[in-house]
RODO-2510 file (C-alpha; in nm, 4 decimals, decimal comma):
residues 159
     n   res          X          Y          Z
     1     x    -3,0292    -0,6058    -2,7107
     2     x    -3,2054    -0,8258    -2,9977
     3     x    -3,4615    -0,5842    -3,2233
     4     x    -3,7221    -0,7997    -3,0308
     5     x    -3,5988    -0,7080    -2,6850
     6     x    -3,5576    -0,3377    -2,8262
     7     x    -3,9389    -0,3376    -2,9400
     8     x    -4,0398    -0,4440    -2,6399
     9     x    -3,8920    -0,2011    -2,4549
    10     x    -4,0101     0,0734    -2,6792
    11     x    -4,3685    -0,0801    -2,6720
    12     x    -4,2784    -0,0498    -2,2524
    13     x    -4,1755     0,2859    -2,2772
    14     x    -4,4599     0,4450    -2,4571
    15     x    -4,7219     0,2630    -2,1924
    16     x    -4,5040     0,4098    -1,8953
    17     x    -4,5115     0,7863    -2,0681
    18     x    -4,8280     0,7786    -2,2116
    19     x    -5,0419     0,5366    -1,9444
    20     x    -4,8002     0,5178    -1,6362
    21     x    -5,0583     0,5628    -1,3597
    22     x    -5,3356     0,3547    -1,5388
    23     x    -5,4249     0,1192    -1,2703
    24     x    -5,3522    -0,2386    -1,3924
    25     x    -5,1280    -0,1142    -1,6489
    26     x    -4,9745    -0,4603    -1,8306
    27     x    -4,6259    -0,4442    -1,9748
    28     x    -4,4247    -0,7689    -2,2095
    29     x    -4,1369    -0,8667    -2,0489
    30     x    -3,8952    -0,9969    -2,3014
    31     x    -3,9306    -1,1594    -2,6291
    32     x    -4,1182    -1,4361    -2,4821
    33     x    -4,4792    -1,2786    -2,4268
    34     x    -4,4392    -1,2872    -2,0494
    35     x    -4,6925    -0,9981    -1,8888
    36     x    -4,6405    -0,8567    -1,5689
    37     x    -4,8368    -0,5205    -1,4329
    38     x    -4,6703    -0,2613    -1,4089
    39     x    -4,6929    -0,3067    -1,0196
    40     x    -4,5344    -0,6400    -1,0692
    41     x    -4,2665    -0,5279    -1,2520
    42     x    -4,2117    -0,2495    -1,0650
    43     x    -4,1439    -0,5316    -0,7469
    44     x    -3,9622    -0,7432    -0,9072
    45     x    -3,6864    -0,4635    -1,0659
    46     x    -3,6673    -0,2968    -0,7219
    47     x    -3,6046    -0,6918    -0,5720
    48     x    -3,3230    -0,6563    -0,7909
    49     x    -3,2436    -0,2800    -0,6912
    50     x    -3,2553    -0,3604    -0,2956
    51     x    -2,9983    -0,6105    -0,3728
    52     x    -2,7416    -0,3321    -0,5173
    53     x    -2,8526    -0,1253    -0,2281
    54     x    -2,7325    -0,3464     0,0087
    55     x    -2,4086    -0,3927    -0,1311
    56     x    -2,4023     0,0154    -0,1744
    57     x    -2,4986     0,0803     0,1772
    58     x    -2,2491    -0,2101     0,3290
    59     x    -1,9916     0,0195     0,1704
    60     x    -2,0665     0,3566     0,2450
    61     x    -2,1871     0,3052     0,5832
    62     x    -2,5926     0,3435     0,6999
    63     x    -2,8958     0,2328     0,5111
    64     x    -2,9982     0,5115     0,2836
    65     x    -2,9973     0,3375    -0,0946
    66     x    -3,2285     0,0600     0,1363
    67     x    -3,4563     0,3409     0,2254
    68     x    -3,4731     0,5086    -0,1247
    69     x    -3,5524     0,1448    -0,2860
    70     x    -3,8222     0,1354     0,0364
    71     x    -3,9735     0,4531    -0,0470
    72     x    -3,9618     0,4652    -0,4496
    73     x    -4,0962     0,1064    -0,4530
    74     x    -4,4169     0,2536    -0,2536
    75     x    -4,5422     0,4182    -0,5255
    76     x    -4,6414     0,1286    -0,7196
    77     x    -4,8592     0,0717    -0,4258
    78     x    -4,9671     0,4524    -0,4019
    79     x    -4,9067     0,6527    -0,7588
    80     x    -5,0296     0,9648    -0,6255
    81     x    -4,6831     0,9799    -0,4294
    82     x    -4,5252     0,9919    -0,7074
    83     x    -4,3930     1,3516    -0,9115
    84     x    -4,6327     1,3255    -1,2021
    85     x    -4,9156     1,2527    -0,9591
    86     x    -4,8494     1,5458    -0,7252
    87     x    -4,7732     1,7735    -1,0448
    88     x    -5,0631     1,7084    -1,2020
    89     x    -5,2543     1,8384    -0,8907
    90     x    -5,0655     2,1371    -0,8548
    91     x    -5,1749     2,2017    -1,2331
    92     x    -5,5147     2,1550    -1,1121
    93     x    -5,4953     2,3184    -0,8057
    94     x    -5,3627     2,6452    -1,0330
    95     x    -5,5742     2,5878    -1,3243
    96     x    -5,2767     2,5625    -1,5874
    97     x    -4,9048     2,5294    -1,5809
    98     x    -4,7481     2,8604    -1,5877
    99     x    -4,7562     2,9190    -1,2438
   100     x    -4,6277     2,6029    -1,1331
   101     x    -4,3440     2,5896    -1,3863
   102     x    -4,2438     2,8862    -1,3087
   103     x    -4,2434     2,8029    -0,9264
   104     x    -4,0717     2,5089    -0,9634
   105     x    -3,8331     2,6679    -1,1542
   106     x    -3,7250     2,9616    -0,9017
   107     x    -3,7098     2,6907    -0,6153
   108     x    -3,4618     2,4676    -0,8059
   109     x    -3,2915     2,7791    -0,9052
   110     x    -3,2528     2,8624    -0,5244
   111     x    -3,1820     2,5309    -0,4286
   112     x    -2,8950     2,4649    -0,7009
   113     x    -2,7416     2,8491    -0,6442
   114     x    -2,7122     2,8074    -0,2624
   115     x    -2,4807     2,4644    -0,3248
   116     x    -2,2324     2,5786    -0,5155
   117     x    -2,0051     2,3825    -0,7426
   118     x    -1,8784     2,0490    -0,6106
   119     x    -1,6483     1,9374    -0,8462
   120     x    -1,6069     2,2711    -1,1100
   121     x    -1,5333     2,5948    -1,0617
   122     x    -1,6786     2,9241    -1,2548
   123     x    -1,3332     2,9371    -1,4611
   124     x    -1,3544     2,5666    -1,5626
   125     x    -1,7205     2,6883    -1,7422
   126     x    -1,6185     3,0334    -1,8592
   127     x    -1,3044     2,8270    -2,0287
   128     x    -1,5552     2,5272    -2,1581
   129     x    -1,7911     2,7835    -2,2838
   130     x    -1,5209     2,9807    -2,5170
   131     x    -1,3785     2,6338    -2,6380
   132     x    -1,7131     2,5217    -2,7157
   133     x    -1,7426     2,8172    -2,9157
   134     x    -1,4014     2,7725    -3,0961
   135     x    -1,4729     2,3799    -3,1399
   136     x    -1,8304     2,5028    -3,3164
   137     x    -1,6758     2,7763    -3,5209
   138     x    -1,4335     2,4922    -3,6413
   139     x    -1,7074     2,2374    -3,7356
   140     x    -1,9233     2,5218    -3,9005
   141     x    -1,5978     2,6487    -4,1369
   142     x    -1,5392     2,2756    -4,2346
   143     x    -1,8890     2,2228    -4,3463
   144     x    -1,9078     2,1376    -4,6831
   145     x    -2,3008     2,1229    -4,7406
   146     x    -2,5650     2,4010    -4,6860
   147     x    -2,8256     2,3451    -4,4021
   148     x    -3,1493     2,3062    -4,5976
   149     x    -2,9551     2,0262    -4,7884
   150     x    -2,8607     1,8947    -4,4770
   151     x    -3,1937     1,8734    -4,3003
   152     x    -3,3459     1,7218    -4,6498
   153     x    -3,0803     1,4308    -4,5886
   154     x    -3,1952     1,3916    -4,2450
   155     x    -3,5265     1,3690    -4,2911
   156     x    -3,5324     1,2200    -4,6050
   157     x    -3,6667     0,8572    -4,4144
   158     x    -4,0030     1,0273    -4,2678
   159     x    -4,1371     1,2013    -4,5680
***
């Protein structure tokens, strides 16, 4: 990626995060000043993304990357499907965010503790988590600078 293309993309980015729902929302595709909206772009990638999900479906049997490409590529046509839309009105609906953090947080709690592990195991973490621990003791005992010269280094460039 050229620092134009990487520009661009952060100019993209920060529209999409800070605007995303704006209706008519314009974003620069590539170095050459080419402006789509963000409904237009949002076709033309998922053109692109069908195309995979054909190939991925054709191998595993059935049609369901087809209908994920079918039903994510609707909300360019209809934001409010989409999560920040239907978060937002819960936050209005409950007059803040507290509540619905916090229910959103016990459902995927209940929804990730009644699946289990699919590819781990409890030992495989309890054994990660203690060599984590030795591997940042390790680091920490070879450090050769102290922290508030550290962090002075590091942020040297914004000051």
């Amino acid at each position: 990626m050229t620092d134009c293309e990487l520009s661009c993309w952060r100019e993209n980015w920060n529209k999409i995060v800070l605007e995303g729902r704006k209706p008519g929302l314009t974003l620069r595709i590539g170095c050459d000043g080419e402006e789509l909206t963000q409904r237009e772009w949002g076709h033309r990638v998922f053109a692109e993304l069908r195309e995979l999900a054909e190939l991925m479906d054709a191998a595993k049997g059935g049609d369901a990357y087809q209908q994920c490409c079918t039903k994510l590529e609707s909300w360019f046509e209809d934001p409010s499907k989409t999560f920040s839309a239907r978060l937002l009105d819960e936050i209005k609906t409950e007059q803040g965010i507290g509540k619905v953090g916090l229910a959103h947080a016990t459902s995927y709690k209940e929804a990730l503790a009644d699946n289990g592990y699919r590819f781990y195991n409890d030992g495989q973490f309890v054994e990660e988590s203690a060599d984590s621990l030795r591997r940042q003791q390790a680091v920490e005992s070879a450090d050769v600078m102290d922290f508030d010269v550290f962090l002075a280094d590091y942020f040297k460039d914004i000051r």
